[in-house]
N, C-alpha and C positions, 0 to 999 in steps of 0.2 A: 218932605225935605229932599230937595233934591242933592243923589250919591255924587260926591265930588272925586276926580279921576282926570288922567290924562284928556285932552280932547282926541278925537276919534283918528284925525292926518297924524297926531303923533303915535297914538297907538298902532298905526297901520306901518310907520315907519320901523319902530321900534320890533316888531315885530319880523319885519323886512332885513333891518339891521341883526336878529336873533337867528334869521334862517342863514344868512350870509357866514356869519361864526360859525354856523355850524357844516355850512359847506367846504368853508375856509379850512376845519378841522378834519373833516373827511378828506378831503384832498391833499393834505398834511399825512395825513396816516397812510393813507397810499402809497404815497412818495416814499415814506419811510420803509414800508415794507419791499417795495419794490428795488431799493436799496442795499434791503437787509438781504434779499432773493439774491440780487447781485455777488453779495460778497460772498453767501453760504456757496453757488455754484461757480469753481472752476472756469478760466477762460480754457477754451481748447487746444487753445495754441502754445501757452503755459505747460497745460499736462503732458504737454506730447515732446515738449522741450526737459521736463523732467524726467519724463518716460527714457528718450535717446540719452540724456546724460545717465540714468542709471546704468540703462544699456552698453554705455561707454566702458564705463568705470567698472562695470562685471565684466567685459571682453577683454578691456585694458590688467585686469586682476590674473583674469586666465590667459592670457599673451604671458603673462612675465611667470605663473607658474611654467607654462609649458617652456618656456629661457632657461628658466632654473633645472627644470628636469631635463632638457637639452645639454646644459651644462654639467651636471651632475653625470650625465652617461658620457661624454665627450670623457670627464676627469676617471672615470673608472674606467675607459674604455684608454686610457693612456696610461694609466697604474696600472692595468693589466699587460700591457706590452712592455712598460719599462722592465713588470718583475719576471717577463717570460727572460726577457735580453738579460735580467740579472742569474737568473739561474741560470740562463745556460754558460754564461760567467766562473760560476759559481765553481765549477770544477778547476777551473785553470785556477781562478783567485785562490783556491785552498790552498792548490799546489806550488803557485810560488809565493804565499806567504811560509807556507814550508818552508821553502828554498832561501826565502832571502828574510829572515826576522830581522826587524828594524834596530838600526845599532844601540844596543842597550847593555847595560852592566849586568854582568855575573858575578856571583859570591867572589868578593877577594879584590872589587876594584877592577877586574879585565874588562875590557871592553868586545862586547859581538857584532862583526862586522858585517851587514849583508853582500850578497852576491851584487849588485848592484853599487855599491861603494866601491869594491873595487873594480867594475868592469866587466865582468865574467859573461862569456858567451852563452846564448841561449841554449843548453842539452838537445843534443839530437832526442832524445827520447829518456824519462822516467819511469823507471818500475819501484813500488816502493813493499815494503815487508811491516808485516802485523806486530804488533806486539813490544814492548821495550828490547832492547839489543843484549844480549846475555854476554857476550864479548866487547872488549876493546882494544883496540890494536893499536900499537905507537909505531910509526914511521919519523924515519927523517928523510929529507929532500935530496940528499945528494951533492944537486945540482938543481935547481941556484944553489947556491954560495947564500951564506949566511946574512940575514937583513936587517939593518937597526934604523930606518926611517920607515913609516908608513906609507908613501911615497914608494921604495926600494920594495915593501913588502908588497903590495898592489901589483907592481909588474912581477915580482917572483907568482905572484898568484897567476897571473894572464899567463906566462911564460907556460906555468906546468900546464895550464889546461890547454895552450896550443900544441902543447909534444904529446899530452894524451889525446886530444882530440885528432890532429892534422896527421901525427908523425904514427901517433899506433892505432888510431880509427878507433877511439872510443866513445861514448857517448857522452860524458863531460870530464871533467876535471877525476881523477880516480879517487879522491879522498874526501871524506865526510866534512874535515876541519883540517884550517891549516893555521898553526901560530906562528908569529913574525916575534923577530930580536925587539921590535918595539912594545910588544908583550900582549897585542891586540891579538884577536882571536879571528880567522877569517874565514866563513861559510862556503863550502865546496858545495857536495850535494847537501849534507842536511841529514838533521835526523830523519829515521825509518824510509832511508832511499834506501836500495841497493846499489854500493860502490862497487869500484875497479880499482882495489888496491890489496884485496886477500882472496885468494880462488879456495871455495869453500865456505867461506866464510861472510862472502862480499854481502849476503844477505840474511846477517845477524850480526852482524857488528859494528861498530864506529868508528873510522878512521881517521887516525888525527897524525897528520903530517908538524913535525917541526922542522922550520926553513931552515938550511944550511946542513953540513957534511959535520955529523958527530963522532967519527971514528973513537978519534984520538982527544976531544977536547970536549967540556962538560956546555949544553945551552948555559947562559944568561938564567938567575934566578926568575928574574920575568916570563923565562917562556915556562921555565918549568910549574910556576907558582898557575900562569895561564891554561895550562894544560892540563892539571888537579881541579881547577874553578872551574873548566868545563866539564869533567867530569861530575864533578858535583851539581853542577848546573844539570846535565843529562838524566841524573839519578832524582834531582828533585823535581822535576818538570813531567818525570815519566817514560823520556825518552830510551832510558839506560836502566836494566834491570839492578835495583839494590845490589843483589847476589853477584853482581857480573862479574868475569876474569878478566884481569887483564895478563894481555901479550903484547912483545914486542915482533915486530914482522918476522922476522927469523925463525920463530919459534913453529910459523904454518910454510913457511916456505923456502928453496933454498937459495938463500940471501946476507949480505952482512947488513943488511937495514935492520935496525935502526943506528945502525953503530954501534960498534963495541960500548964506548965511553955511555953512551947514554941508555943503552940496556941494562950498564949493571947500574946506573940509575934507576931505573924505572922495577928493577928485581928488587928493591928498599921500600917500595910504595903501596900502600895496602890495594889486597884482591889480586896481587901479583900471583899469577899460576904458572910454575913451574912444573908441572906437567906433562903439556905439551910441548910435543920436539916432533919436529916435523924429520923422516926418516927419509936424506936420500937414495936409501937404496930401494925402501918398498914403494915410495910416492912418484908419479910421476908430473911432471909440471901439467899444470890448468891452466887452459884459456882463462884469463880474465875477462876480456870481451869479443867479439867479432873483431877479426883484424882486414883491415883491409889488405886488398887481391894486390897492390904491388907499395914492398914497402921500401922506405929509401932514409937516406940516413938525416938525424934533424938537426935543423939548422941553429936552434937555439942550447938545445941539452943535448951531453953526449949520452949516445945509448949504455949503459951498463948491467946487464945480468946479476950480477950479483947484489944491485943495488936496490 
């Protein structure tokens, strides 16, 4: 029996047809890998454009640290010159905040006035002394004449420090404080200077002038109340020892300052020392300060000795 089966052209095809698929398939698979070869390796041109942008971005990173540390020595290196220029400040600032404490109230409602509010000429020269001031000494002025605006007491202030300065060659104004009829307190030297207003004494005490000629007639309860508040002000700040004495000028030198009328005032007032009496027979008068070489008479205040 003859085996039944394709005829032979078609088996020759079919088989033709079978090697084709299968070359079709190899050829296919090639491709694919050849593809896949592709994507797994890198273009070069790619990497080297990745490579320079990392390269960027790390130079760019270290540019702006080395900015910032440029900056950062620039800023120290300007904080260092500001705080040399401040210390070397730093002396004078001490000293005329000494000098001129900003206008502020003391015990009692007085008001403290700086050198500076009322005008006051720059000190030829400051020496100042250690320690609270174990003395107080009360002056009155003389000359100015008696003041009841703040305004009137301002120029009585210029007034004295150009007769001490100009007319007897001193180094500023001679008194520590000066109080005005309007009951304000006004800054001469200052606590822990050394004044020009007690020989002996100039550099342990606190000088406090009250404006106007008291012989015969009592301050304004204002100056007197202001005069007490800066004491007390002096004692609580440290300036002015607890224990301190007080005198009236007279008592160190030979003088009718403070005036009769307002010494046996001021002999009612506690820490009053009546003790000291200044003797003129064994004492003989102290420079106050360097006088100058030709002296002439002043224009504003009369000179008076005993004053």
């Amino acid at each position: 029996m003859q085996q039944q089966g394709l005829p032979n052209g078609s088996k020759v095809r079919n088989n033709q047809h079978k090697k084709f698929l299968n070359q079709s398939h190899i050829c296919a698979n090639k491709q694919t890998n050849k593809k896949n070869a592709h994507e797994k390796v890198p273009n070069k041109s790619d990497a080297r454009a990745d490579l320079t942008a990392s390269l960027t971005t790390s130079l760019t990173g270290e540019q702006q640290n080395r900015s910032s540390i440029i900056r950062r020595r620039r800023n120290r290196d300007s904080m260092t010159a500001l705080g040399l220029v401040l210390l070397s400040m730093m002396g004078y600032t001490q000293h005329m905040q000494q000098l001129q404490p900003s206008s502020v109230g003391v015990e009692g409602g007085a008001r403290l006035l700086s050198r500076a509010d009322w005008g006051a000429r720059v000190p030829k020269s400051v020496e100042h002394f250690e320690g609270p001031a174990p003395y107080v000494i009360i002056h009155h002025s003389y000359m100015p004449a008696a003041c009841f605006s703040t305004a009137e007491c301002m120029k009585s202030m210029r007034d004295m420090q150009d007769f001490h300065q100009l007319e007897r060659g001193w180094n500023d104004i001679g008194y520590s404080f000066g109080i005005g009829g309007d009951g304000m307190i006004y800054t001469g030297r200052g606590f822990n200077v050394i004044g020009a207003h007690a020989p002996k004494y100039n550099d342990k005490s606190v000088g406090i002038v009250l404006i106007g000629d008291w012989r015969t007639e009592l301050p304004p309860k204002q100056m007197l109340d202001a005069a007490k508040n800066l004491i007390a002000f002096g004692v609580f700040k440290g300036y002015i020892d607890p224990a301190y004495k007080l005198l009236g000028h007279k008592q160190v030198r030979d003088t009718e300052c403070p005036g009769g009328r307002l010494f046996q005032e001021i002999s009612t007032w506690p820490h009053f020392n009546n003790s000291i009496r200044f003797n003129t027979t064994t004492e003989q008068p102290q420079k106050v300060e360097p006088q100058p070489q030709q002296q002439h008479q002043p224009k504003t205040l009369p000179a008076n000795p005993k004053v």
